[in-house]
C-alpha angles and dihedrals in degrees: 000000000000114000111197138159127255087232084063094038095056090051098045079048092047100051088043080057098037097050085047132165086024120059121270120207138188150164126227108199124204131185117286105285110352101102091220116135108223128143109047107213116183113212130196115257095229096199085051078206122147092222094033138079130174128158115245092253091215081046093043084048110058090044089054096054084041094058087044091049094050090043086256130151121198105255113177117026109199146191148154129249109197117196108020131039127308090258113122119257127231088259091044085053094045092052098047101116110155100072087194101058131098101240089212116182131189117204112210099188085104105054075183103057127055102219111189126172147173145222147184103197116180116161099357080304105137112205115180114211140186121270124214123199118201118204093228 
């Protein structure tokens, strides 16, 4: 189950909106081990593409070597789908390389409904799982 905080879900929820109609994407990274989502990082979505995310790799990068610096780990890996269901694509499912992170997507097709989903995804096994959101 991933447990996250209505403050990181509506920012995760506001850059999906505000890249729209393109895919937005993100990491929050936690500290190592402790499967708790804290500090929200946006990242560009380098192909700019409505059906297509992929990390910056310079931007990827630097995060990356951030999160190893401050003992972090990225915990939820996030992105929009704009136009179909928050279930993760093949693609989606091929690029999945962190197997302990919560794969979390956003689907911006409703600007009315907040669709927010998660996955475990280990192998090219997808595994959805219940999200709880905390007040604070």
């Amino acid at each position: 189950m991933l447990t996250i905080s209505r403050e990181l879900v509506d920012r995760m929820v506001a850059h999906a909106r505000a890249d729209h109609p393109d895919e937005a994407c993100g990491v929050i990274a936690g500290p190592e081990g402790s499967d708790r989502p804290e500090r929200f990082i946006p990242m560009l979505n380098a192909e700019r593409s409505p059906t297509f995310y992929r990390f910056d790799s310079a931007e990827q990068l630097k995060v990356w070597r951030e999160m190893d610096r401050a003992d972090e780990e990225p915990v939820v890996i996030y992105h929009s789908h704009t136009a179909t269901e928050a279930y993760p694509s093949r693609t989606d499912i091929s690029y999945a390389g962190e197997p302990g992170a919560h794969y979390v997507l956003i689907s911006t097709r409703d600007p009315q409904v907040e669709e927010i989903r998660s996955y475990r995804i280990v192998d090219g096994a997808v595994t959805e799982e219940p999200v709880e959101i905390n007040p604070a």
